[in-house]
C-alpha positions as CSV (number, residue, x, y, z in Angstrom):
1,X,8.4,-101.1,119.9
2,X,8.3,-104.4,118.9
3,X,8.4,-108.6,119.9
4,X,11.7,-109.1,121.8
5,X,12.2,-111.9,119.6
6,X,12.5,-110.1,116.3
7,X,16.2,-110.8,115.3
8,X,18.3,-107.2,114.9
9,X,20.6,-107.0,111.8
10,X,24.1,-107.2,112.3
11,X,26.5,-104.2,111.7
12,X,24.6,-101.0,113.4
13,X,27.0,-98.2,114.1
14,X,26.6,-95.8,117.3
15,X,24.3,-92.7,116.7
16,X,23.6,-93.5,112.8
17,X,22.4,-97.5,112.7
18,X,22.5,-99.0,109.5
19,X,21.8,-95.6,107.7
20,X,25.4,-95.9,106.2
21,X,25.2,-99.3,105.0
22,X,21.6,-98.6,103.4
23,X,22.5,-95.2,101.6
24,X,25.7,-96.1,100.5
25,X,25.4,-100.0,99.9
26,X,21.6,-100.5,99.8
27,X,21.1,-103.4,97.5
28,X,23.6,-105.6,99.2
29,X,22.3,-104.7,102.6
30,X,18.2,-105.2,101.6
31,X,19.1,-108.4,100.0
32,X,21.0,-109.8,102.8
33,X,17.9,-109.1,105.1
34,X,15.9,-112.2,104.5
35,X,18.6,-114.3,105.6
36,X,18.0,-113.4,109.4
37,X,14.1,-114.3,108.7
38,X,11.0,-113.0,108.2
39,X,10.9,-109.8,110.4
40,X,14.5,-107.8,111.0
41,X,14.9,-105.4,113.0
42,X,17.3,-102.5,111.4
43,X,18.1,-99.1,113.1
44,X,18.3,-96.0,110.8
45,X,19.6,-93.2,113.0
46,X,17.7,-93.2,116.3
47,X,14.4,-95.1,114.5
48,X,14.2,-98.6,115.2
49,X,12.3,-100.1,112.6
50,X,11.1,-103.7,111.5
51,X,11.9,-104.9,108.0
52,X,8.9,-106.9,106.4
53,X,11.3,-110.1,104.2
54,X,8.2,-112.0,103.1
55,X,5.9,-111.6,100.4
56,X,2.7,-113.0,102.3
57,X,3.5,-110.7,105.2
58,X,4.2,-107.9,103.0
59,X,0.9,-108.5,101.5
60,X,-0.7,-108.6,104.7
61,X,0.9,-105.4,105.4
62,X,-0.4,-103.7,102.4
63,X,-3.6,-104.6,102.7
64,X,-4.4,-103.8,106.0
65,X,-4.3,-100.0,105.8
66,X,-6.0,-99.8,109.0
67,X,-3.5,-101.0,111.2
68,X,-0.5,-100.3,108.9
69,X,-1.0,-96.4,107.8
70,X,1.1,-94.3,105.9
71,X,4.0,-93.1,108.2
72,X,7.5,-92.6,108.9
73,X,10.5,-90.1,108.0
74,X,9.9,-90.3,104.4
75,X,6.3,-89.5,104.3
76,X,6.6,-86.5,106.6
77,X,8.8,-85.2,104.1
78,X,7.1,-85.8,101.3
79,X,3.9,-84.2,103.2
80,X,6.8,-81.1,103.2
81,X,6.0,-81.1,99.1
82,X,2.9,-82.7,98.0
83,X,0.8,-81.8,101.5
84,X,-2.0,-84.2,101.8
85,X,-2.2,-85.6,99.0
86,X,-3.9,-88.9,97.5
87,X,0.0,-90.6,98.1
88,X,0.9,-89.1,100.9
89,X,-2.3,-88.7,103.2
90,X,-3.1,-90.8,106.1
91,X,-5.8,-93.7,106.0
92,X,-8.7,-90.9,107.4
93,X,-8.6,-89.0,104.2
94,X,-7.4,-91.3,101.7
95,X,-10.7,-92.9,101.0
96,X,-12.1,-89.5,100.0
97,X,-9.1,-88.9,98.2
98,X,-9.1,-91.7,96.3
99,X,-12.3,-91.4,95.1
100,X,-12.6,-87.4,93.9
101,X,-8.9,-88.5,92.3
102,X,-9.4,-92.2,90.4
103,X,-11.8,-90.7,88.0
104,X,-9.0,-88.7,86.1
105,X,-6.7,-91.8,86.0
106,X,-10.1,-94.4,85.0
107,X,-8.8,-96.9,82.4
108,X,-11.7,-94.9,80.3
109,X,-9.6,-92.2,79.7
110,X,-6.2,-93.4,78.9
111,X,-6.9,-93.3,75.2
112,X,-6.8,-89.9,75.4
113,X,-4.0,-89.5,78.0
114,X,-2.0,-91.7,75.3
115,X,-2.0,-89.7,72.0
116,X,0.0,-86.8,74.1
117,X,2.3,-90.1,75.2
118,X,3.0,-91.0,71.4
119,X,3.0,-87.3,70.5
120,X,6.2,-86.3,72.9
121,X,8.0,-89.4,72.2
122,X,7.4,-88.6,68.5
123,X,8.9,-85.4,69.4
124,X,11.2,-86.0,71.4
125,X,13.1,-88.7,69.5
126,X,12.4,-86.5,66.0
127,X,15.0,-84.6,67.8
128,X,17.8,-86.8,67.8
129,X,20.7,-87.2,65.9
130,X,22.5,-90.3,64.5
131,X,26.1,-90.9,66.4
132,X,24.4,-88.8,69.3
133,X,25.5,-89.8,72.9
134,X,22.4,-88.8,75.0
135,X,22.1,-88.6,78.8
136,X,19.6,-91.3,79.2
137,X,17.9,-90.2,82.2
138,X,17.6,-86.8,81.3
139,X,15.7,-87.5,77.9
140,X,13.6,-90.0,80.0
141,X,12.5,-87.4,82.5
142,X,12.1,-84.0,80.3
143,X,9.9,-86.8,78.1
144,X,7.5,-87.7,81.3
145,X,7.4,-84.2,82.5
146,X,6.0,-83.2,79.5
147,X,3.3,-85.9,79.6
148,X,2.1,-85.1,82.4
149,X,2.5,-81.4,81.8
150,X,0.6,-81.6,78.9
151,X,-2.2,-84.2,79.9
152,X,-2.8,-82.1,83.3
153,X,-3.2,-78.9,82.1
154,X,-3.8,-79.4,78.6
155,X,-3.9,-75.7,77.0
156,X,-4.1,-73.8,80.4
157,X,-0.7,-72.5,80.4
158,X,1.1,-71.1,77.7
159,X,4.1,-72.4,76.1
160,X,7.1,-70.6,78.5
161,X,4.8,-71.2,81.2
162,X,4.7,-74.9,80.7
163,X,8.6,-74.9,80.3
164,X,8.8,-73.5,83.2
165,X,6.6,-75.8,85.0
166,X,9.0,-78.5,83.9
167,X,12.1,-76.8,84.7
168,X,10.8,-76.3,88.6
169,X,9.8,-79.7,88.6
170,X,13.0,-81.3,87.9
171,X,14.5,-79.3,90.3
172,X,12.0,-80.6,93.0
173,X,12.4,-84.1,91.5
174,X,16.2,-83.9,92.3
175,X,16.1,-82.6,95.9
176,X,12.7,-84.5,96.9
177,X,14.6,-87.5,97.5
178,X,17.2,-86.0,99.5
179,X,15.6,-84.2,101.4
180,X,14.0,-87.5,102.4
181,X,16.8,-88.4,104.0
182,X,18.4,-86.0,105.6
183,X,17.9,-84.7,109.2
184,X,15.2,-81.8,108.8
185,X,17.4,-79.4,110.3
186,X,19.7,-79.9,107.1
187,X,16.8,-78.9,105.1
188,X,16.7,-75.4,106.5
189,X,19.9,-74.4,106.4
190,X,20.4,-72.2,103.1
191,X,22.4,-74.0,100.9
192,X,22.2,-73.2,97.3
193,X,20.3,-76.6,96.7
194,X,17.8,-76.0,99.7
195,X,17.5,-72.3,98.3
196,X,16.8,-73.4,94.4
197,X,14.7,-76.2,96.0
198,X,12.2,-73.6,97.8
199,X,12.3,-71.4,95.1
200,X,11.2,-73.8,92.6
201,X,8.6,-75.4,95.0
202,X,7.9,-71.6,95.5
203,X,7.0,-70.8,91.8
204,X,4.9,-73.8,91.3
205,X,2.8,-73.5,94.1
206,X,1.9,-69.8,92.7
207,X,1.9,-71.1,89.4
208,X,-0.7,-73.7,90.5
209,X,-2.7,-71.3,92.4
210,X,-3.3,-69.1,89.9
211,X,-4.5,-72.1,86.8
212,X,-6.5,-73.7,89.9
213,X,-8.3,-70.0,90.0
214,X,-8.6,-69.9,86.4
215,X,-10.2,-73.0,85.9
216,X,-12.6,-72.3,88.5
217,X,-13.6,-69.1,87.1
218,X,-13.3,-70.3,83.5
219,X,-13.8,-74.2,82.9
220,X,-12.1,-75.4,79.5
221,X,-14.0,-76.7,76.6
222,X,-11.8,-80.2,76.9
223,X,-11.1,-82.8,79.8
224,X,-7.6,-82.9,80.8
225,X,-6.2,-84.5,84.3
226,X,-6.6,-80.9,86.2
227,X,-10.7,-80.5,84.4
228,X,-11.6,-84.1,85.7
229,X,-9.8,-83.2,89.5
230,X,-11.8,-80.1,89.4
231,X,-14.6,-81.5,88.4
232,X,-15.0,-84.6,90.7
233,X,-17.8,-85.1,93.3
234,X,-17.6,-87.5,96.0
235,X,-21.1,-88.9,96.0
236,X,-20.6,-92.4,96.8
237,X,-22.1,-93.8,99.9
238,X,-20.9,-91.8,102.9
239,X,-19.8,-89.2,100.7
240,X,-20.4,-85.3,101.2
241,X,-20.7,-84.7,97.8
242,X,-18.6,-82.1,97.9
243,X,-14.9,-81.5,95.7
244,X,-11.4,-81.0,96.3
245,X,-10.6,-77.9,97.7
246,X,-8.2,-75.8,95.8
247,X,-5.1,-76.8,98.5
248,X,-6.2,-80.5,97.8
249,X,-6.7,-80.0,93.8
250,X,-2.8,-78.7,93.9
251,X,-1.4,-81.4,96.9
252,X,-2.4,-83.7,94.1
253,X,-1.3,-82.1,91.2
254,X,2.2,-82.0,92.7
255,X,1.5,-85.7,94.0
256,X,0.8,-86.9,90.3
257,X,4.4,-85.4,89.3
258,X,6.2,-87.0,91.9
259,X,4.3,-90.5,91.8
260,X,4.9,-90.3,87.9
261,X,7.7,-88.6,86.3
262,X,10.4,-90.3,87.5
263,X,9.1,-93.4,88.1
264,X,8.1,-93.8,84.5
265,X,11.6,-92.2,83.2
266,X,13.8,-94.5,85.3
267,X,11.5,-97.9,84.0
268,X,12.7,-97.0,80.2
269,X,15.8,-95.9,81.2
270,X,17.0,-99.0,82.5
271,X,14.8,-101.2,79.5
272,X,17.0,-99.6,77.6
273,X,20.1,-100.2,79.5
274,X,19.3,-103.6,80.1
275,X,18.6,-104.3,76.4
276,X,21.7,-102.8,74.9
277,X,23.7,-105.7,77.5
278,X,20.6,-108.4,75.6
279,X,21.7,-107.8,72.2
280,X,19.4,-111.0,71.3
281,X,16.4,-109.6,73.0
282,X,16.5,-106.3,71.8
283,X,16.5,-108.1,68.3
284,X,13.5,-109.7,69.3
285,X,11.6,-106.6,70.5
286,X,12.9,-104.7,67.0
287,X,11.0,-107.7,65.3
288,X,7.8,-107.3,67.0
289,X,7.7,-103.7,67.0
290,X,8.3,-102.8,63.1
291,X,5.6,-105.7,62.5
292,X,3.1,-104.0,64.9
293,X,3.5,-100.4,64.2
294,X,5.0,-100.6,60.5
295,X,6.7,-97.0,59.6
296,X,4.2,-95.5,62.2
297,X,4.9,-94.5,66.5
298,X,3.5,-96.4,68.9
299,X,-0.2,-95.6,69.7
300,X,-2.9,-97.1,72.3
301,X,-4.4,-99.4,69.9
302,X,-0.8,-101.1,69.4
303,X,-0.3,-101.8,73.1
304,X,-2.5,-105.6,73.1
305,X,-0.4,-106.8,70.3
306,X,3.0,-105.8,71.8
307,X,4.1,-108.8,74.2
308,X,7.4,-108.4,74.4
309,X,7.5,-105.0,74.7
310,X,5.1,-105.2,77.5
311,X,7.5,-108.1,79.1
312,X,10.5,-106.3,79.1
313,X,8.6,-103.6,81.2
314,X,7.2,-105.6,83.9
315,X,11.0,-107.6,84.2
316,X,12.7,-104.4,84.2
317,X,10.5,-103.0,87.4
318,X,10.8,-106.2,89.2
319,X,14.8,-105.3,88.8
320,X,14.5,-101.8,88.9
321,X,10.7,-101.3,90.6
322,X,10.1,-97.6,91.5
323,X,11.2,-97.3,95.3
324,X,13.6,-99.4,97.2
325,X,11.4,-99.2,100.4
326,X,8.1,-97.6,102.0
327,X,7.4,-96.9,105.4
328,X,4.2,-97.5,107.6
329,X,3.3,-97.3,111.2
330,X,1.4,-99.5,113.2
331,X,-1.9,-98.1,114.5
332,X,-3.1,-100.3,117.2
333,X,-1.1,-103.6,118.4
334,X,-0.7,-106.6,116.1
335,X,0.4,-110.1,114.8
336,X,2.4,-109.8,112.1
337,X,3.8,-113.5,111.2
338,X,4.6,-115.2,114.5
339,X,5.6,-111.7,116.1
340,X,3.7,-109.2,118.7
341,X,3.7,-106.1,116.9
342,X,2.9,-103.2,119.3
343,X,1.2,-99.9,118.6
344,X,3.5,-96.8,117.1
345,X,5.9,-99.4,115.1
346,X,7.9,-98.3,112.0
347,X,7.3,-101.2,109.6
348,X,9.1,-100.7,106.2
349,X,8.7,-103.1,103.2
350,X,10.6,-103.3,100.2
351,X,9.4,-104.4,96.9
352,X,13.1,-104.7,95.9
353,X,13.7,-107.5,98.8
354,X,10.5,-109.6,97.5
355,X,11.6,-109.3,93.6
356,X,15.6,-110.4,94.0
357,X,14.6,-113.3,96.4
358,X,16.4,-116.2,95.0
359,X,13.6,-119.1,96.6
360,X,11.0,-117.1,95.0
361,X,12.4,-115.8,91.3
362,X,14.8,-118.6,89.3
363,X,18.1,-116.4,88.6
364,X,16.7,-113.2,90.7
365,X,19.5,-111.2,89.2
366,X,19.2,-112.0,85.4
367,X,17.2,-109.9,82.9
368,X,14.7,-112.8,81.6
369,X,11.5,-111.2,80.4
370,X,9.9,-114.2,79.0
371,X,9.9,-115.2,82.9
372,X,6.4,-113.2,82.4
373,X,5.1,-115.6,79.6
374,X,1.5,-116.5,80.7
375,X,2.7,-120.3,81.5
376,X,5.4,-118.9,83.7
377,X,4.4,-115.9,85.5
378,X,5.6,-115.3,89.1
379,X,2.6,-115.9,91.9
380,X,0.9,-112.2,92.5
381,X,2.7,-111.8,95.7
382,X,6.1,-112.0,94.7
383,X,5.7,-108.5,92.5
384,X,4.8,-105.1,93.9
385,X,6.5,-102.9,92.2
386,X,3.2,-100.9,92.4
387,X,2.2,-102.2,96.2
388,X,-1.6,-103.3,96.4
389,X,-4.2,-103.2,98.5
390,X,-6.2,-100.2,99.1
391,X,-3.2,-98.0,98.7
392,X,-2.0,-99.9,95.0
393,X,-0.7,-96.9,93.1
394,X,-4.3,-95.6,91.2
395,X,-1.3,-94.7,88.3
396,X,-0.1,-98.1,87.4
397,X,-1.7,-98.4,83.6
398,X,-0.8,-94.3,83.1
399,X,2.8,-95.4,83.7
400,X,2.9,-98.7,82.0
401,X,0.7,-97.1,79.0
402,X,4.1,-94.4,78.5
403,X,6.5,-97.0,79.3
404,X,5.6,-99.3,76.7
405,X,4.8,-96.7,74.0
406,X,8.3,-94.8,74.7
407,X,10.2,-98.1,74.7
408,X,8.3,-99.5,71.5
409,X,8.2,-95.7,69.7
410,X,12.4,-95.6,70.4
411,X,13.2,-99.3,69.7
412,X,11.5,-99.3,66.2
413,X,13.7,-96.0,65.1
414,X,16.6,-96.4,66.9
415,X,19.3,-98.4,68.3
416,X,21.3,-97.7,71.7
417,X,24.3,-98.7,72.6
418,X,26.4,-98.7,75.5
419,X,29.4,-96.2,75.2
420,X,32.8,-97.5,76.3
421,X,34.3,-96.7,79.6
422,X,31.0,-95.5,81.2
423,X,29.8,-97.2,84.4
424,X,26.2,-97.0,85.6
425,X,25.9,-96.4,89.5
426,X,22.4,-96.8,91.2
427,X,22.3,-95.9,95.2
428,X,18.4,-95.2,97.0
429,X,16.2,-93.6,94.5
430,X,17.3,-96.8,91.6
431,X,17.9,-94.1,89.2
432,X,20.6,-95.1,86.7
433,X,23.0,-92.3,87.4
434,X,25.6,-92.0,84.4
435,X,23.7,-94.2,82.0
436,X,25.0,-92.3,78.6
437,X,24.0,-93.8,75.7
438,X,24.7,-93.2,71.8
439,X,21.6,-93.9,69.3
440,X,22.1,-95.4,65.9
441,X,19.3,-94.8,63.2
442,X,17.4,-97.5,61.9
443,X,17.3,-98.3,57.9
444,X,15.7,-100.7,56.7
445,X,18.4,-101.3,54.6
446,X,20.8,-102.0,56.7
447,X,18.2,-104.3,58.7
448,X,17.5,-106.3,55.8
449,X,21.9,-106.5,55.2
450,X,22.3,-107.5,59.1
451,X,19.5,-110.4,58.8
452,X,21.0,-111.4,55.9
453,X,24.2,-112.4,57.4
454,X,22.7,-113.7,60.2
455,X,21.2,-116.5,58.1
């Protein structure tokens, strides 16, 4: 349901639309979208949905959460996982949600959430071994997990039980996206995927249950993520004053791993990645992270001195930014642009569309971080890798915080190359899938010999 005179994209197949083209190509098909204006018209399947091209538009659409909700194929089956969570919920509960949740992820307590950042990248990378090839991705992800492991539940579980936790959750992180996808009844039938799927979702749901219980009986000496979503009380203005019931408490939980494990993974990832092809730039970022954190990790109080580190995160998510696209459905008829919008509309918007835009970023396609220098910084609404509005991701600083403190903790000890022969592949979920890497010690030795010949 949409204006007549919304142009359709070219190339739709019988039964399955575009879905083909998007899944296996998307990058060259969402790119290519602008070029018929700034509404298309795509077909995924039997949906008919129109493509937002257009920053201001896209803004528009973010903003106005009462007429563009949360909706679509993808939400309902993320609602499958993560219930009605802060993410996932529609515009009737997310206010509430939003404000029993923001407290644990207020800018006050990041300090805090940070020291467990530096301690499991200290950790992590104490582990590795000079002339080791590591899967990238991998290291990335176990490294989040255990963030957020550790900063939501702090010393609630015991050690094997944490493992665990992580263990189920990558196996949900691998199938969430999937699932997505598919046609539901391809979710039910029992594959071996869909049956370790449900049995990790399974355990973690019981394993949630019973903490939630815990804490409610037994409230911890310290604050961690799970304390403070306990804990919250909505008394604002219009508020009941009244908590998160246990099935929201664990909706969000699980909302808070998918929203932040990944996401965060894949952004240091590809840094990485990208600077490994930017030999120069990756010299520069070595140079202004031994002067900030000297023989030390990366902590909080390092973070306002560390420029280019922060830089070479915000460029790689305006490559790389955590989703392709979101969905939303219209609420009531609308003008969106020049076009009659009508009621029950599947509007999707892509942040990747609005970052490789060649009339809005000089060389879209090139890794240029110091395109972020305060004299040069793209206008607001032509990056949203974390949307905005009302429904602006509430864990934007958590994820930039870990980003920049892996990326500057990793850079300062080691080097990563590329190995030889290895191709990276990306497809939907921008994760860089085969991204092998081997890591080369720093000495300061050999620094000091390689600067030498330089000059």
């Amino acid at each position: 349901m949409k204006s007549p005179d919304i142009p359709k994209a070219r190339g739709a197949l019988p039964l399955v639309g575009h879905a083909p083209r998007l899944f296996h190509r998307p990058h060259e098909f969402l790119t290519a979208l602008p070029d018929y204006g700034d509404l298309v018209e795509i077909r995924l399947g039997p949906v008919r949905a129109v493509v937002v091209c257009d920053p201001e538009l896209t803004r528009q659409v973010l903003r106005g959460d009462r007429t563009f909700d949360k909706g679509g194929a993808i939400y309902r089956r993320l609602r499958e996982l993560g219930g009605d969570g802060v993410i996932t919920c529609t515009r009737d509960r997310h206010r509430r949600q939003r404000r029993l949740t923001g407290h644990a992820l207020h800018s006050a307590n990041l300090p805090g959430y940070a020291q467990t950042m530096t301690d499991q990248i200290t950790s992590l990378t104490d582990r590795w071994a000079d002339g080791q090839i590591l899967d990238v991705p991998s290291e990335m992800l176990g490294f989040t997990m255990r963030v957020l492991t550790e900063t939501m539940f702090s010393s609630a579980l015991p050690q094997h039980a944490l493992g665990d936790t992580v263990d189920d959750l990558v196996v949900i992180m691998r199938g969430i996206f999937r699932r997505s996808v598919m046609p539901a009844p391809l979710n039910r039938i029992p594959t071996q995927g869909n049956r370790r799927y449900q049995r990790a979702l399974t355990h973690l749901r019981t394993t949630l249950d019973a903490t939630i219980a815990d804490r409610r009986a037994a409230p911890p000496e310290g604050e961690d993520l799970l304390s403070r979503l306990l804990s919250a009380r909505d008394v604002a203005d219009g508020g009941d004053g009244h908590g998160l019931t246990d099935r929201e408490a664990a909706d969000n939980v699980i909302t808070f791993f998918v929203a932040g494990s990944e996401t965060t993974a894949n952004a240091v990832a590809w840094s990485l990645h990208l600077l490994a092809r930017h030999p120069h730039i990756e010299d520069q970022l070595y140079t202004e992270v031994r002067q900030v954190l000297g023989d030390g990790p990366a902590r909080y109080e390092h973070l306002p001195h560390l420029g280019l580190t922060n830089r070479v995160i915000a460029e790689t998510l305006r490559l790389y930014p955590p989703a392709l696209m979101f969905s939303r459905i219209t609420t009531t008829d609308t003008q969106l642009g020049r076009h009659r919008i009508l009621a029950g509309t599947t509007i999707i918007f892509s942040p990747y569309i609005i970052h490789h835009r060649g009339d809005l970023h000089d060389n879209p396609e090139s890794f240029d971080p110091s395109r972020w220098e305060s004299t040069s910084q793209p206008p607001v609404s032509h990056y949203v890798p974390f949307g905005a509005g009302p429904r602006k991701c509430m864990g934007e600083q958590f994820g930039i915080t870990e980003a920049a403190l892996a990326l500057a903790t990793i850079t300062a000890r080691w080097h990563l190359e590329s190995v030889p022969g290895r191709r990276v592949r990306t497809a939907m979920s921008l994760n860089p899938h085969g991204l092998r890497m081997r890591v080369v010690a720093r000495t300061r030795d050999a620094d000091s010999a390689a600067k030498t010949a330089k000059s």
